[in-house]
Each structure stands twice: as structure tokens, then as C-alpha cells.
N, C-alpha and C positions, 0 to 999 in steps of 0.2 A: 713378346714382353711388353711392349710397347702397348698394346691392344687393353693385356690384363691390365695392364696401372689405368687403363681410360675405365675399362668396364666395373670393376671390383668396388670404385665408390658408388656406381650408382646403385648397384646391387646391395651396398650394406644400407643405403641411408632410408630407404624402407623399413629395413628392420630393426634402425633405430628408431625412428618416426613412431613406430609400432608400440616400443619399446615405451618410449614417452608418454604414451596416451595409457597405454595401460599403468603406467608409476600414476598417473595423475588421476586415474579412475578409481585405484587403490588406496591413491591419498584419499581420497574426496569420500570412499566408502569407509574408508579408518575413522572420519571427522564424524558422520553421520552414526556410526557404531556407538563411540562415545557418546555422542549426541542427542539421544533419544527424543528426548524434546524437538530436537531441528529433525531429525529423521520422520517424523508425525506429522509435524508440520508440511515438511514438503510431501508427504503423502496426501495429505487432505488437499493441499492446494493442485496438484494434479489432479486431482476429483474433480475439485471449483474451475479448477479450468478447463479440464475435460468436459463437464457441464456447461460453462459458459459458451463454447464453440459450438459441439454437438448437441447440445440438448434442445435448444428451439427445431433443430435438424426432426428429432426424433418424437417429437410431442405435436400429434396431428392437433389437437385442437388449439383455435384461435384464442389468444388470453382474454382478450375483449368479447369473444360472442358470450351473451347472453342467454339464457336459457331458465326463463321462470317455471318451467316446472321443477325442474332439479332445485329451487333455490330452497339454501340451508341443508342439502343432503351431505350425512356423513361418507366417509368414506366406504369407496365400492371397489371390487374389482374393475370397471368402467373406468373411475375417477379414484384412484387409491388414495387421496389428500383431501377428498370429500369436495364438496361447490359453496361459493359465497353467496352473499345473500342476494347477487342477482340470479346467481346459479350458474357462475361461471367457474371452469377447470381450476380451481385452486394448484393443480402443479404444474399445468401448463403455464399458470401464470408466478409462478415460483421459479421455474424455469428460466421463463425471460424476465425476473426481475434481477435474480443472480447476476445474468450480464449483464443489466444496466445499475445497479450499483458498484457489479466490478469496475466496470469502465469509470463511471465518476472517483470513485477512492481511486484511483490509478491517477487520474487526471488530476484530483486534488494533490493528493502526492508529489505529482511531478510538478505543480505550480508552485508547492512550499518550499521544494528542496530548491530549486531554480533561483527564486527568489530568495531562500536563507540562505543556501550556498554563496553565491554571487558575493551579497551584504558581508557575509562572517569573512569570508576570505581578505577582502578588502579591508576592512576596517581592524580586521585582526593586523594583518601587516602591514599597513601604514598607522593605526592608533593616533594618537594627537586629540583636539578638543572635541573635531566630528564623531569619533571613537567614543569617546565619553559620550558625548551629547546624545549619540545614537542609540548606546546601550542603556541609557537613562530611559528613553521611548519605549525600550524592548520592554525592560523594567516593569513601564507602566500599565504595558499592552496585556503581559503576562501574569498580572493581578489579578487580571478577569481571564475564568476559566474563557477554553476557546470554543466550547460548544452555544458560552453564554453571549460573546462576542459575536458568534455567525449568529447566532438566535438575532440579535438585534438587527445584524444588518440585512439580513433576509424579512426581514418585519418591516426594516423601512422601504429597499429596492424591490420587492416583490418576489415571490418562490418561484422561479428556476432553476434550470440548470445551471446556467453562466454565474447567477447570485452565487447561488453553493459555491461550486469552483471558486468561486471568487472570497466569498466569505470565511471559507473553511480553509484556503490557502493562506489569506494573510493571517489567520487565527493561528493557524499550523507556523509561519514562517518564521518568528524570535524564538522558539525553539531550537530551529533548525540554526538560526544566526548564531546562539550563543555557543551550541554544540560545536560549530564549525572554527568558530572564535578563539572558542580555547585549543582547538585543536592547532589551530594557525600559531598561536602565542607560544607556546611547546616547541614550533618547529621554528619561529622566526628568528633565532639567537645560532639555530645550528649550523655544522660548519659549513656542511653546503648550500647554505644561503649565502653566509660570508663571504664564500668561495667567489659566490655568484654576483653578490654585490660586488667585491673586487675587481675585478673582469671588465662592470661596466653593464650585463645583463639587464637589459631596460625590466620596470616595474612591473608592468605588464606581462612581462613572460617569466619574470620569479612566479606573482601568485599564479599564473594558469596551466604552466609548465612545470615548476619545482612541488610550489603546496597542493596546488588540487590534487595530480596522482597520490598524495599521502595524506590525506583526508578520504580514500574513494571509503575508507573501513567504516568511520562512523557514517559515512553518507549514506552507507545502503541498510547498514543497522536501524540509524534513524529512521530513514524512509520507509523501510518495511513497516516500523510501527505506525507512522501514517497511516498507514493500510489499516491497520485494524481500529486506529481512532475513526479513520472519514467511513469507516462502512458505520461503526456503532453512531456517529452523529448526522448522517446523512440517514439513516435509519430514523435518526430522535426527530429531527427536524420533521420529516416528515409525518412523525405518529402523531405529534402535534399540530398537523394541519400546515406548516410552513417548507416543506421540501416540494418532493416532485407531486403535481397533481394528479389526483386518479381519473380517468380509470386509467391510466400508465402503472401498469404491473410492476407494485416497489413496494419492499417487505417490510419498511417502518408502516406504509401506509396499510397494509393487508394487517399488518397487527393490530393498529389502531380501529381498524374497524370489525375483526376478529374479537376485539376486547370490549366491545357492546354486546357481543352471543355469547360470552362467555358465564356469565350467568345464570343462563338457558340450558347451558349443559353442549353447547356445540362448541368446544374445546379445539377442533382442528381447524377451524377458519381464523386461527393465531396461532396454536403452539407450534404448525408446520412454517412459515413464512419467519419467525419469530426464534427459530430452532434452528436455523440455517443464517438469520444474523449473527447470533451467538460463534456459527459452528464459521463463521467464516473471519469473525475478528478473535478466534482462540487460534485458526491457521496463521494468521500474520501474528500475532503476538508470538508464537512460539519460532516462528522462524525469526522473527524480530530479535527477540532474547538469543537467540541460538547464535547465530550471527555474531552479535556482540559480545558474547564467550569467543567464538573464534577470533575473530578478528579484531577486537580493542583490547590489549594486555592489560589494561586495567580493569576489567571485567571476570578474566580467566581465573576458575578456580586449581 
């Protein structure tokens, strides 16, 4: 008797563990059903990322070699995206441009929300003159589109990497503050802050312990659109000659110099590089929307 009361839980708690995972996979395909838009989304973004990992794997040729015989050739079975007008792999260098714009819009991303998060939280729950003072700043910053904002600051400090990141995060950031803000001011009155003010719960551990876990909703809706803003302005910046320098295989820059042949009639030395900007800020945008159907109630239809 003794034995069976020891053995019998361990025996059931697998097949409730089992249990859980499968209600949770159920849930998560019930969302997605509904969903269609988020369901698309995260389909194409498995692609992009599935791409971004494997694909320089799987594309023998080098983005950089050159090859002036081939320059200006359409697309071949050799070269299915056709060559540039050095006569280089136009998909091998679509390839690896994918992963280096993913990475930067990831990296922008993560610098706005970091930075808006932090600010919104804060100044959402303690408010006073700073609160003001700061949201006046936000205000001002937010006047000017963000793409027109990193434009300039990329004009002054010079086109890099670190510029972008840097430019396109604080452009990103009073978004991400205000979003967070109001989200804070909704929740600063409720009881269990009160609760928690009561008690004596230092300030510090209300906003990073009570309000951030109830913010993650809009943090990651927000965020995602990130994604699809810094791919389409880390794309602009560069068609304009102010993002990443070539020959570094990047798809604002493959367009912009696609769209001097186009003229000519050589149409895929931009509509492929150009086609796959598009197709990567319509993946973040629909999981971005989708997202915030799910999980902000004021959103929900």
C-alpha cells in the first residue's frame, strides 16, 4: 500500500505534463485559426528565418565575387535572380542581405523597446514635473517622422551600423514611451499596486516586478512593429546612399542601384532584392497587428 501511494504520483504527473502541453498547443492553434493574418505571418517569418540561418549554408557562391562577364545577366537557371552589374549572384547576395537586415531591425528593436520601456514605466509611475517635462520632449521628437529624424542623424555621425542602431532606436523610442505610459497610468491606481504600496514594497520593485509583467502585451505587439518599421528604413536609408555601404550585400542598397537598369529593361537587379523588403516588413506587420488583437482588449474585435 505504502509503495502504490509513493509510485502512483509519479506515474500520473507525466500524463498530466502531457496533458498541458497539448491544451496549450490547442490553444495557440485555436488563436492562429482565428487569426489568419498572425497565422501568415508566422508562416512567412519561418521562411525569413529559415532563410536567414540556412541560406548563406546553402548558396555556393560568394555575394562579393565579381564576375564581369556575367554583368547585367538576367536570370538563368545558374543564377535564378539574374547578376548585378558587376556580375555578381544577385541571390546569393539576397541571401546574405536578409540576415544582415534581420539582425539590424532585431537589434533596433531591441534598443527602442529597452530604452521606451525603461522611460514609460518610470515616469508613468512616479509622474510629477519630470513626467510632464519629459512627455513634452517626446512631443517634440514625435513631430518629426522617425525615418526623417535617423535620416539626419545618419547625415551628421556617418552611415553605419552602430549610427542606424543608434538612430533608428531613439527615432523608435517616444513611441515605445508613450505606449508603455499609458499603459503604466491604467494600472497605477489598481488595487494591487495599493496593496503593494501599503506593505511598504520599495519603488523599485512595484514598476519592475508588479507593472512590467503587465505591460509584456503591448511590449511585444509594439516591438514586432519595429520589425517591420527598421527593416523598411534601414532599407530607405540605404537606397539613399546613407545606410550600410556596398559592396555589403543590403536590399535598400541592391534596389537603389537595380533602379538605374531599370530603364533598360533589367527589371530583376531590383524587383528581387526590393520584393523581399516588402515581403519581410508585410511578415512583421501582420504578426505585429495580430498580436495586438490577441493580446491588448482594446484592440479585440
Amino acid at each position: 500500500m505504502a509503495i502504490e501511494e509513493v509510485t502512483r504520483p509519479a506515474a500520473v504527473q507525466p500524463a498530466a505534463e502531457t496533458r498541458q502541453i497539448t491544451g496549450r498547443l490547442a490553444h495557440l492553434w485555436s488563436l492562429l485559426r482565428w487569426h489568419p493574418s498572425l497565422l501568415a505571418g508566422v508562416l512567412l517569418l519561418v521562411v525569413i528565418l529559415a532563410n536567414a540561418v540556412f541560406g548563406p549554408m546553402l548558396v555556393e557562391t560568394d555575394p562579393l565575387e565579381t564576375m564581369p562577364r556575367l554583368a547585367r545577366e538576367g536570370p538563368s537557371d545558374a543564377y535564378p535572380f539574374g547578376n548585378d552589374s558587376s556580375g555578381r549572384d544577385i541571390l546569393s547576395r539576397v541571401v546574405h542581405a536578409i540576415r544582415l537586415d534581420l539582425g539590424v531591425a532585431l537589434v533596433v528593436a531591441g534598443v527602442a523597446t529597452l530604452i521606451g520601456s525603461t522611460i514609460g514605466l518610470i515616469t508613468g509611475y512616479l509622474g510629477g514635473f519630470i513626467d510632464q517635462l519629459l512627455m513634452r520632449f517626446v512631443d517634440i521628437l514625435m513631430a518629426f517622422p522617425g525615418f526623417l529624424l535617423a535620416l539626419t542623424v545618419t547625415a551628421v555621425l556617418g552611415n553605419n551600423i552602430r549610427t542606424i542602431v543608434f538612430a533608428l532606436g531613439i527615432a523608435y523610442a517616444p513611441v515605445m514611451i508613450r505606449v508603455v505610459r499609458a499603459q503604466v497610468l491604467s494600472l497605477r491606481e489598481a488595487q494591487f499596486i495599493e496593496a503593494s504600496q501599503a506593505i511598504g514594497t520599495p519603488t523599485w520593485e512595484i514598476i519592475f516586478y508588479h507593472l512590467l509583467p503587465n505591460t509584456y502585451s503591448v511590449l511585444l505587439a509594439q516591438a514586432t512593429l519595429f520589425l517591420a518599421w527598421a527593416v523598411l528604413d534601414i532599407a530607405g536609408l540605404s537606397f539613399l546612399g546613407l545606410g550600410i555601404k556596398p559592396p555589403t550585400p543590403e536590399l535598400g542598397a541592391m534596389t537603389a542601384e537595380g533602379a538605374e537598369q531599370m530603364i533598360s529593361g533589367r527589371w530583376w537587379m531590383s524587383v528581387f532584392p526590393g520584393g523581399f523588403i516588402m515581403l519581410m516588413a508585410l511578415t512583421f506587420t501582420l504578426i505585429g497587428d495580430g498580436l495586438r488583437d490577441i493580446l491588448d482588449p482594446r484592440y479585440q474585435r
